[in-house]
Structure formats: C-alpha cells, structure tokens
N, C-alpha and C positions, 0 to 999 in steps of 0.2 A: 532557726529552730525555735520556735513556741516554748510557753511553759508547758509541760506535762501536768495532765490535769487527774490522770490514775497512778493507783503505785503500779509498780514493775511484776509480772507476774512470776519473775527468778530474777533474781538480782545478778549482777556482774561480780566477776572474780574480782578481785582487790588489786590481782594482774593487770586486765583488762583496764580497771579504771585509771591506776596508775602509768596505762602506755598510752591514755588518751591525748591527742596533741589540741593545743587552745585553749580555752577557756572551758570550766564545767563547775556546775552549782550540782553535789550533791543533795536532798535532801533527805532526811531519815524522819519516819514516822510512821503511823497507824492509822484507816481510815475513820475510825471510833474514835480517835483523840482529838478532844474539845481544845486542847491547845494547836493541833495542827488543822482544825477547820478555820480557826480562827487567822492563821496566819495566812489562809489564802489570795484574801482580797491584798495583801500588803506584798505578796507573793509576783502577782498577776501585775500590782501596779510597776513594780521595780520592771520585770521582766520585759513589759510595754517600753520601757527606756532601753533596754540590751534583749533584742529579741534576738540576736544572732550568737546566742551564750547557748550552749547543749547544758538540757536538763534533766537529772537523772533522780526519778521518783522512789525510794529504795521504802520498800513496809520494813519497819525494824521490830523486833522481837529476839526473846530468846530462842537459843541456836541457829541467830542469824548472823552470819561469822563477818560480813563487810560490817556491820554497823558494830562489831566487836573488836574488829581491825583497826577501827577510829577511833575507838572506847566510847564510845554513844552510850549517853547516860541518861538524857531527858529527849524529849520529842518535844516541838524537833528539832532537830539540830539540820545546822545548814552550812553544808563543806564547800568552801569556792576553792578549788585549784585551777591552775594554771600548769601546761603539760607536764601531771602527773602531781604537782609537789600543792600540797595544802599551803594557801597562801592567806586564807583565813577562815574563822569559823563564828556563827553564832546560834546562840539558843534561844526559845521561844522569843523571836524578835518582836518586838513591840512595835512596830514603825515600816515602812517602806523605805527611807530614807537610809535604815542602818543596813539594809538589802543592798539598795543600791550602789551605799559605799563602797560596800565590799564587793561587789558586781565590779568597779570602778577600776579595780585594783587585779583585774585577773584579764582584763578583753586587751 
C-alpha cells in the first residue's frame, strides 16, 4: 500500500481503526496547513522504505471525533499502530528518519 497522497473524504470510526489488523500510520491534519505540506516530502521518503504499511489520511478539525479520540492537538500528528493498539506517536516531524523509526517498530 502507497502513501496516501489526499485526506480521506469521511474518516473511519475509531472502531474501525482499532480492529485494523498490521501495521497502520495514521496521519491527522489539514490540506491548508504549512506544517503538514511540509512534512510531505519526509512523509513519502520514510514510506519508500515500508511501502507495505496502510496509510490512513484523516483532515482533522473541530467536530472531528477520531482526531478527538486521540486527543490531537497540533497538525500533524502521526499515529503508528500495530493491530489496533497505538505503539507510537509523533508531531510535526522534522526528519524522515524519526518516520521511519517509528515505521520500524509497527511492521
């Protein structure tokens, strides 16, 4: 599975995400946000290393109840679980590297 290159047009139930079996990089954010264009490229490179990671593009805002369910606070925020259970998290990543880490630790 590729990175996902749009947000999601309805996001998934919190259900849903949590019965997912494997590996899976949530990401939360806004197509207007300067910090989430920016973490594209760092995005795309990690994903190049774990292309067989499901990627789930979620727009975050208010009354948006998964990225409330995670307590998402800044954009973007980037959930790796592993079937179902959040096994790490980071925010506005700086690097591809701290991607990948965390990529590392979910496949």
């Amino acid at each position: 599975m590729p990175m996902t290159d749009t947000y999601a047009a309805t996001e998934p139930s919190r259900a849903e995400v949590d019965a997912l079996p494997g590996g899976t990089v949530i990401e939360f954010g806004a197509p207007w946000c300067a910090y989430c264009i920016r973490t594209q490229p760092y995005l795309a490179e990690a994903f190049a290393a774990y292309p067989g990671l499901r990627h789930i593009k979620v727009e975050d805002g208010s009354g948006r109840r998964l990225g409330r369910s995670f307590r998402v606070k800044l954009w973007p925020t980037l959930i790796f679980m592993r079937d179902g259970q959040e096994m790490a998290r980071l925010v506005r990543p700086t690097d591809a590297g701290a991607i990948r880490d965390a990529m590392a630790g979910i496949v």
